[in-house]
C-alpha positions, 0 to 999 in steps of 0.5 A: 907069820910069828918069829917060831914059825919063821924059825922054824921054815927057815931051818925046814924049807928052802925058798921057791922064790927069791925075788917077789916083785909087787905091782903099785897102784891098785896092789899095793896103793889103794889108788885105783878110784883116783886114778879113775877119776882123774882121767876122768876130771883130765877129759872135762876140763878139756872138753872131751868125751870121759871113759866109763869107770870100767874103761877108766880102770882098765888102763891102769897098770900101764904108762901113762901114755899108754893108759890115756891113748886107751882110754879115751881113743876118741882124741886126736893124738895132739891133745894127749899132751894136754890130757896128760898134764891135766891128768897128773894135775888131777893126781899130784893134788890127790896123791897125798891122801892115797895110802897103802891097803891094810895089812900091806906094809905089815907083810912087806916087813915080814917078806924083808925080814924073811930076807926075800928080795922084794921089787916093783915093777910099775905103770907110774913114772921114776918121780911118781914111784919115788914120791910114794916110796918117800911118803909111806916111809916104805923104800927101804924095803924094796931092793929094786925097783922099774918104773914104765918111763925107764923101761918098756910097758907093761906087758912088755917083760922089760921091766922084770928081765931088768929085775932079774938081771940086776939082782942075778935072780933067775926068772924060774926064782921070781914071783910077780904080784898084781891087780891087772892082766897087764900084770899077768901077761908081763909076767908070762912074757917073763916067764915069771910065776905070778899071783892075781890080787881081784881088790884092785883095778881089774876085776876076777873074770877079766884075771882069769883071762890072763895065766896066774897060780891064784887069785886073791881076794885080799891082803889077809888071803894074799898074806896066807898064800905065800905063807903057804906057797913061797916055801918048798918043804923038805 
């Protein structure tokens, strides 16, 4: 979107959303092939039978908790602990080298100088979450942000009533933006309008299971959706 056409919306729309909240990993991390392999590294250094990649990637999106109890159900619950901290052992050796997808920090600036309020609400811990932001230089963009071990779970709405409250923006106002059904199901618990993103963790038939505007293929569709859609034209 150039600064004419900003202008120009600007002076001719009014906003159908003022809150857009993102997804991070799989969303705006291209980190979904890292998560997969950690859990999957996590279950043979203990010993443990490992999820497919397709188990694997279907957690992602929750707490941590949540994810590992999914997706390797065969252990007895004394070992998670240990499957945890082998897990994020796994992931902090790695973490570095994950970036953003293409095109994302380039629309995220353009949505903030639009002065869209923008938010995440995530699986990944407040220290996880927080390492990112600091790493990619991109915290400054987000005006707040909940994370899975400072609220309830995905899809538990708690994360995106929290969103609301704080910024005093109505659920009606608020867009979500995600890669899984978690994503999808938290916003309809919300009563939140949200957009599937099919590049990240879950793959398109398992999206169309849970209720969205659309599903799109990439950063660039994705860009070209809300340039169409945040906008309601007089």
């Amino acid at each position: 979107m150039t600064s004419t056409e900003k202008i120009e919306k600007s002076e001719k729309a009014d906003r159908r959303y003022d809150l857009i909240v993102w997804d991070w990993d799989g969303t705006i991390m291209d980190s979904t092939p890292t998560i997969v392999h950690c859990i999957q590294q996590a279950c043979r250094d203990l010993g443990f039978k490992e999820p497919d990649d397709t188990l694997a990637s279907s957690v992602i999106g929750l707490g941590i908790q949540d994810s590992l109890r999914r997706a390797v159900p065969w252990i007895e619950p004394r070992h998670f602990q240990q499957l945890t901290d082998r897990f994020r052992y796994h992931y902090l050796a790695k973490d570095h080298e994950l970036d953003l997808f293409v095109g994302i920090r380039e629309l995220l600036e353009e949505l903030k100088a639009d002065q869209f309020l923008l938010g995440v609400a995530t699986g990944k811990s407040r220290v996880g979450l927080n390492r990112s932001l600091n790493h990619h230089q991109i915290g400054h963009l987000f005006h707040e942000t909940r994370t899975a071990d400072e609220s309830f779970s995905k899809p538990h709405p708690a994360m995106l009533l929290e969103l609301s409250d704080v910024t005093q923006v109505p659920t009606r106002r608020m867009l979500m933006i995600g890669d899984t059904t978690h994503d999808l199901d938290m916003a309809a618990n919300a009563g939140v309008d949200a957009i599937a993103v099919t590049y990240g963790a879950h793959p398109p038939d398992t999206l169309k299971a849970s209720p969205s505007l659309a599903h799109v293929d990439d950063v660039a569709q994705l860009s070209q959706w809300l340039k169409d859609n945040v906008w309601l034209t007089n």
